[in-house]
Kinemage of the C-alpha trace (Angstrom):
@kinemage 1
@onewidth
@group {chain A} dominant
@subgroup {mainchain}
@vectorlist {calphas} color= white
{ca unk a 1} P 130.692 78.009 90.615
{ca unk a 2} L 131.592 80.887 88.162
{ca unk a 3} L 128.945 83.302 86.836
{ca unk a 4} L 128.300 82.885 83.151
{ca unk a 5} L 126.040 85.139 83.343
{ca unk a 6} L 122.982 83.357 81.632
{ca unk a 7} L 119.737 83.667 82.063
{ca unk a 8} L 117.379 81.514 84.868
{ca unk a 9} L 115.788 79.251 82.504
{ca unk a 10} L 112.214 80.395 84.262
{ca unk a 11} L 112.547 83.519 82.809
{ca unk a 12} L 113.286 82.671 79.795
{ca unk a 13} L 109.685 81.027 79.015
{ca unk a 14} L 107.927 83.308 81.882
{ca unk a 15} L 104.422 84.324 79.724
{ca unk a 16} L 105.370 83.096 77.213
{ca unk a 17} L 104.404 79.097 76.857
{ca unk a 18} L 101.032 78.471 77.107
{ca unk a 19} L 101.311 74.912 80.020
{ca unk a 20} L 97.520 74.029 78.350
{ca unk a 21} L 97.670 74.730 74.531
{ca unk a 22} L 95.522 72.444 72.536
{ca unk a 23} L 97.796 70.111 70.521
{ca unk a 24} L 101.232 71.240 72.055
{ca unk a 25} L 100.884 69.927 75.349
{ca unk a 26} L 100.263 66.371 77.493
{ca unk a 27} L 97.554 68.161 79.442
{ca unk a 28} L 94.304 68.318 77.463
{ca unk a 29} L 93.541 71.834 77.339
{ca unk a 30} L 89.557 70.899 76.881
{ca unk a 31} L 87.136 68.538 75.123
{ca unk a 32} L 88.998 65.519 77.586
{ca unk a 33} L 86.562 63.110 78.605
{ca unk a 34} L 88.412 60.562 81.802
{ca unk a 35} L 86.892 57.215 82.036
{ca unk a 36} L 88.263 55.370 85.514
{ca unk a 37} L 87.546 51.791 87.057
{ca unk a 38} L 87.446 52.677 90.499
{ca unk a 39} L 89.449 50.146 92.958
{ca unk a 40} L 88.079 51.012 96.425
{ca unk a 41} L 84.523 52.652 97.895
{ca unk a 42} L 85.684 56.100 97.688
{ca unk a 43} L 83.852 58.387 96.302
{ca unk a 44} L 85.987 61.301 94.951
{ca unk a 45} L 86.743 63.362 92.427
{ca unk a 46} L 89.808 66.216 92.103
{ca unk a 47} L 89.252 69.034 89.227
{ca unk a 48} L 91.797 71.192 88.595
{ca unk a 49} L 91.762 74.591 87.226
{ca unk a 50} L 94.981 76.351 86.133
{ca unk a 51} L 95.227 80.074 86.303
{ca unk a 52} L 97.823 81.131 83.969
{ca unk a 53} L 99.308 85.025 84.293
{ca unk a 54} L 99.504 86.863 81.266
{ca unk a 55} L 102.531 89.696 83.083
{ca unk a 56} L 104.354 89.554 86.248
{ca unk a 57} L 101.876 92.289 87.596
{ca unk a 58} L 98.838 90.122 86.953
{ca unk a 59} L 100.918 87.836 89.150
{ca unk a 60} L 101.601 90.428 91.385
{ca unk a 61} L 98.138 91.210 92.328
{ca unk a 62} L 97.164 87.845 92.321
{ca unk a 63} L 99.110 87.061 95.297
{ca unk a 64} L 98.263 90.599 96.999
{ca unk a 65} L 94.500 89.951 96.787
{ca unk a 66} L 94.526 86.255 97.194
{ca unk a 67} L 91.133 85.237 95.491
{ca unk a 68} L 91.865 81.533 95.508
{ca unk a 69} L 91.723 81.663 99.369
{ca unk a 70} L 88.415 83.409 99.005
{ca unk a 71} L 87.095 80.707 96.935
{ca unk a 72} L 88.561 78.222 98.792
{ca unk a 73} L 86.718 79.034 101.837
{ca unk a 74} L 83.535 79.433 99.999
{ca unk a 75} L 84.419 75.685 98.496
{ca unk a 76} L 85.622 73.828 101.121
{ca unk a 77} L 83.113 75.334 104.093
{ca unk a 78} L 81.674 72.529 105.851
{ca unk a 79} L 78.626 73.530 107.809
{ca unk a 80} L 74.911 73.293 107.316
{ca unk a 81} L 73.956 74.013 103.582
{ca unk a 82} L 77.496 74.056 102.203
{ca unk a 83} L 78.473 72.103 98.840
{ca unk a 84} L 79.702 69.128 101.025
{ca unk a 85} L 76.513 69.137 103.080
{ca unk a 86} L 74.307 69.076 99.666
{ca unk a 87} L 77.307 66.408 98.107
{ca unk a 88} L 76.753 63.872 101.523
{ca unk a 89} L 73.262 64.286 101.655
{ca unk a 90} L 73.176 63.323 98.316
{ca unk a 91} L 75.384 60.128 99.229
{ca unk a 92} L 78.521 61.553 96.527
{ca unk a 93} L 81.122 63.167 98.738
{ca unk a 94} L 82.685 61.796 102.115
{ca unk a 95} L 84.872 65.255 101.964
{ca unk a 96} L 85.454 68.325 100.192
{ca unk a 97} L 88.659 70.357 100.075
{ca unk a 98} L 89.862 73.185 97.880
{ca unk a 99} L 93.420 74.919 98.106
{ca unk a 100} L 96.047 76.415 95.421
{ca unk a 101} L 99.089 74.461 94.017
{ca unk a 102} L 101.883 74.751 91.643
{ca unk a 103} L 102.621 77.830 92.631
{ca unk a 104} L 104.804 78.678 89.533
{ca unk a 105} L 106.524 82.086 87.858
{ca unk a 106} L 103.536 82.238 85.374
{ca unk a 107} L 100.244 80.072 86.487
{ca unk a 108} L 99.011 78.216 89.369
{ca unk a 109} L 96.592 75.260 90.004
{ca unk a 110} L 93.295 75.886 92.207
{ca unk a 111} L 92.345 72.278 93.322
């Protein structure tokens, strides 16, 4: 395959497109209200929270300090007076979980 020499498309919108921009995007950005029929007994819900870089360093130290691993442990801990513990006793949760995903040039999902 020859070199053209062209730019990797990632870079080319790298910081610079907003993925949640009110009115530009499929994703709401806020305001979204989600109405389901559920089809089984399962009670669970999934929020997502995107953290969007503004530079490459911001990146950078995100993945040096990992803070979504710290909150994931504080979210998904399962032992006596934890969020699931409260969420079961409560009859809402059958399980908890928390992680990171989309791990992209520019943002990342915390689920």
């Amino acid at each position: 395959i020859p070199n053209r020499n062209v730019v990797a498309p990632e870079n080319a919108w790298a910081y610079s497109v907003p993925p949640y921009k009110e009115g530009s995007s499929l994703i709401p950005a806020e305001k979204s209200i989600v109405e389901i029929v559920p089809i089984q007994d399962l009670r669970q819900v999934t929020v997502t929270w995107p953290v969007v870089f503004a530079s490459k360093e911001e990146r950078d130290e995100f993945r040096l300090n990992k803070p979504d691993n710290f909150v994931a442990s504080l979210l998904g801990h399962e032992g006596v007076g934890s969020i699931l513990s409260y969420l079961k006793g409560r009859g809402w949760a059958n399980s908890l979980g928390a992680d990171s995903n989309a791990n992209l040039s520019d943002m990342v999902t915390f689920e």
